[in-house]
N, C-alpha and C positions, 0 to 999 in steps of 0.2 A: 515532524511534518506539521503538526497540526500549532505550534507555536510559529512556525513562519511564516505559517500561510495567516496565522493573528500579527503577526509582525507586519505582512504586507499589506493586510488592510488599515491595518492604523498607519502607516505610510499613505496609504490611498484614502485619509480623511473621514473614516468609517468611524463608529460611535462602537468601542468594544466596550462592551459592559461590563464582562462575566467571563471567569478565568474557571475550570476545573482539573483537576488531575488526579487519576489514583495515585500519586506523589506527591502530597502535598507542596513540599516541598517546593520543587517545578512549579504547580499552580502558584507559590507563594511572590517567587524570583520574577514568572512572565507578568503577573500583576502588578508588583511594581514597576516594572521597566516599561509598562504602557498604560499605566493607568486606570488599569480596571477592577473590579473588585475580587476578591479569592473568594470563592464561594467554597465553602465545604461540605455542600450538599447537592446533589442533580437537582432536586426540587426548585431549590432558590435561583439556580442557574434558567430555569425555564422560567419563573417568574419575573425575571430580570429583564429579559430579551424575547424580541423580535422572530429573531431569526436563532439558530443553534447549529453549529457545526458538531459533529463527531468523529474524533479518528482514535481509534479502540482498536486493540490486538488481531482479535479473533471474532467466532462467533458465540460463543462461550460471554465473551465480555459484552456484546452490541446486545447480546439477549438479556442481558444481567442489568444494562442500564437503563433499557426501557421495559422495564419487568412490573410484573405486575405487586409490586411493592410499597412500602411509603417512600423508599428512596428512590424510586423512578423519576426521570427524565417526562413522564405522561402525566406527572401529579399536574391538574390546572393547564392542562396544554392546550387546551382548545384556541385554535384561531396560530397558533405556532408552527413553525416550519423547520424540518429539522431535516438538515443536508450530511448525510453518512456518507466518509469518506474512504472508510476501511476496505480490504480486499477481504469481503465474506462470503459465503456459500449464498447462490440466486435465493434460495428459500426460506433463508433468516432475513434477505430483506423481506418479501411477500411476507413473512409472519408481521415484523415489523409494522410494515404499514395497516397493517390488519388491527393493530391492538391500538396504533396512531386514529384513525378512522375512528374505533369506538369512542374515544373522548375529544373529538371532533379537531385531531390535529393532522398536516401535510407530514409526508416523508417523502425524500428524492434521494436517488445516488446522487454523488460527485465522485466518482470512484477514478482514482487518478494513475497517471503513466508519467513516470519523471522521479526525479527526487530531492533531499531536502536543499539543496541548492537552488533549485525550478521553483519550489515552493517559497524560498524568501524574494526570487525577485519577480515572481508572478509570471514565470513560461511554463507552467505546469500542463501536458495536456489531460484534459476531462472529457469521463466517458460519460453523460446524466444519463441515468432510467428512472422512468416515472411517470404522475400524472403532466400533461401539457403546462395547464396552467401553474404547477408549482415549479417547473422549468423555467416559464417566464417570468414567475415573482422572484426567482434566485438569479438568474440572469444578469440584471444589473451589479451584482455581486462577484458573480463568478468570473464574467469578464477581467476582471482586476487582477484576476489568480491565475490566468491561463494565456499561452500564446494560441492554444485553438482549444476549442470544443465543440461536443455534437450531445446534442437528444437522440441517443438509440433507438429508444422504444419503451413500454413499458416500464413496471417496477419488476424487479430483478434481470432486465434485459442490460443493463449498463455491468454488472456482476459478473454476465457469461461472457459480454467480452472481456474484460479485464480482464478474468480466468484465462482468457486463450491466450490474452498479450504476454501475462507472467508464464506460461504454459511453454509457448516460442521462445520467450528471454532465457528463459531457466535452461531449456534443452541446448543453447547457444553456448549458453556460459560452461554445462559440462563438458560440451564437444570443442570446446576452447582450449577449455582445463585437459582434455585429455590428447588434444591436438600438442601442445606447447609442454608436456608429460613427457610427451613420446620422443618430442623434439630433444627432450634434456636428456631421454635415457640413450638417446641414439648418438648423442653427443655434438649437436647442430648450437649453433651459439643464437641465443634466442631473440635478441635484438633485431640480428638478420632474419630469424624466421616469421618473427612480427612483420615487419616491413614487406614482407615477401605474401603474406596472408592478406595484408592491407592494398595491395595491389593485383589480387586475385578472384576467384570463386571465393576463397575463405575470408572474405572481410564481409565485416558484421562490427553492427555499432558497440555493440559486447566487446568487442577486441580493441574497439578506441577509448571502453570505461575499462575496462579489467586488465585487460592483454600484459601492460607494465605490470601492475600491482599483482595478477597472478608468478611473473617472472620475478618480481623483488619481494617478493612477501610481506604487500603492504596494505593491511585485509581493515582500515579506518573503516568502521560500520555506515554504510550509505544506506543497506538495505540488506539484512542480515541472512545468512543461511537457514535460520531458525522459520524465519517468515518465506524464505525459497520455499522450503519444506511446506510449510500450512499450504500455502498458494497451489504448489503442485499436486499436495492431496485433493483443493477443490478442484481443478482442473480435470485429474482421473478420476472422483467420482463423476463430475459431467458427464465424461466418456462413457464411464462402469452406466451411467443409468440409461445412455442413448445408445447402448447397444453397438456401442464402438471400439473395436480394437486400438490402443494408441500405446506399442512397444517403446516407442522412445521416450513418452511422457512418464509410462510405470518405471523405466530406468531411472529417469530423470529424481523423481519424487523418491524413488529408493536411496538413489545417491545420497540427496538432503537427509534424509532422514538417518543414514549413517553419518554425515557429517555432526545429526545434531547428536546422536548417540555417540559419539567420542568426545563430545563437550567442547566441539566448535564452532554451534550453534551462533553465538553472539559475535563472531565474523563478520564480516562484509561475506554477500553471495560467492564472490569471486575466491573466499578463502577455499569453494569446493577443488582447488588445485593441491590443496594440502593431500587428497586422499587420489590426487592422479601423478603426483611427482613423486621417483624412488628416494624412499628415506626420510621423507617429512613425516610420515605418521606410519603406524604396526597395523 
């Protein structure tokens, strides 16, 4: 994701200065192909720039790189803007911004819905949370990368949504999987069943990205089970902490996380049909 969306702005005339990656490697390859420098250190990457994107795994990672370290992303930040892209827990941003503020630098979401497709040719949508003014200093930027966006609210307010969006996608995709399952074991020819969902109550944009690819077993990673799984655990903590019952999001998240515990994690999401069709998996 986060090289397309560097892709797309050096299409859109932008000055990329500053390449990083815990892959070197990766950081080496997009630096050449646009011109920018491989830093191999967070430090020099905030010294370089303006502005900073981040799209990092987990929250594990996003805490790790603006830590309170010599190798943080905070070394000399002041007066920096650092737009976080990743799907994390609401309250590793709020820490986030918290340790940003002490050496007097901006944090915003860009916390995004789409995928790396959306991301190279700039229809990505974005959810921003955070301060106002660091919304419209990113703005002229983000426009470039999105067919829409919106300022939610606050920082960690663009995080709960995302959480509910993957939250809904994720419960689609197993009731998909377990839909087009049931069709195989009943012995329905699935092409017809597809088509016949597409023109009903059961159409869902999940069934115009997965619906084939679950039927032909064609699971190219767009957006992997491994990360279903993360997403859905923040999700049902949300729930767990507001006192909310939410039976189909704890399925949901169970589901993943048996997908990744059989080692099919690095899937496309849609692989979760491997564990609802008889005979693909024990």
């Amino acid at each position: 994701m986060g090289a397309n969306m560097v892709r797309r702005l050096k299409d859109c005339d932008f000055d990329i200065v500053a390449v990083y990656d815990s892959y070197p490697e990766s950081a080496s390859a997009l630096s050449a192909e646009i011109g920018a420098k491989h830093c191999h250190t967070l430090p020099e990457v905030t010294s370089l720039s303006d502005i900073v994107f981040t799209v990092v795994t987990d929250d594990a990672a996003m805490l790790e790189i603006f830590g309170d370290s010599e190798s943080s992303l905070l070394i000399d930040a002041r007066g920096k803007l650092f737009i976080n892209c990743a799907t994390v827990s609401p309250s590793t941003h709020v820490l986030i911004e918290a340790a940003a503020q002490k050496v007097g630098a901006t944090t915003m979401e860009g916390c995004m819905a789409s995928s790396i497709p959306q991301a190279r040719d700039g229809t990505l949508y974005l959810m921003c949370g955070g301060p106002k003014e660091a919304y419209d200093r990113a703005e002229p930027i983000l426009q470039n990368l999105t067919a829409s966006m919106r300022h939610v609210g606050g920082t960690g307010e663009a995080a709960k949504v995302k959480a509910l969006v993957n939250m809904v996608m994720n419960i689609n995709t197993v009731g998909l999987a377990e839909g087009l399952g049931l069709g195989d074991a009943v012995g329905l020819d699935l092409t017809m069943l597809r088509e016949v969902f597409s023109q009903t109550g059961a159409n869902s944009n999940v069934l115009r990205t997965d619906g084939e690819d679950m039927q032909n077993r064609e699971f190219d990673c767009y957006f992997s089970g491994e990360h279903a799984a993360k997403d859905s655990r923040i999700a049902y903590d949300l729930a767990v902490l507001a006192g909310l019952k939410v039976p189909l999001a704890k399925a949901t998240k169970e589901q993943y996380e048996l997908m990744v515990e059989k080692g099919l994690g690095g899937l496309d999401k849609s692989g979760i049909a491997e564990l609802t069709f008889k005979g693909r998996t024990t």
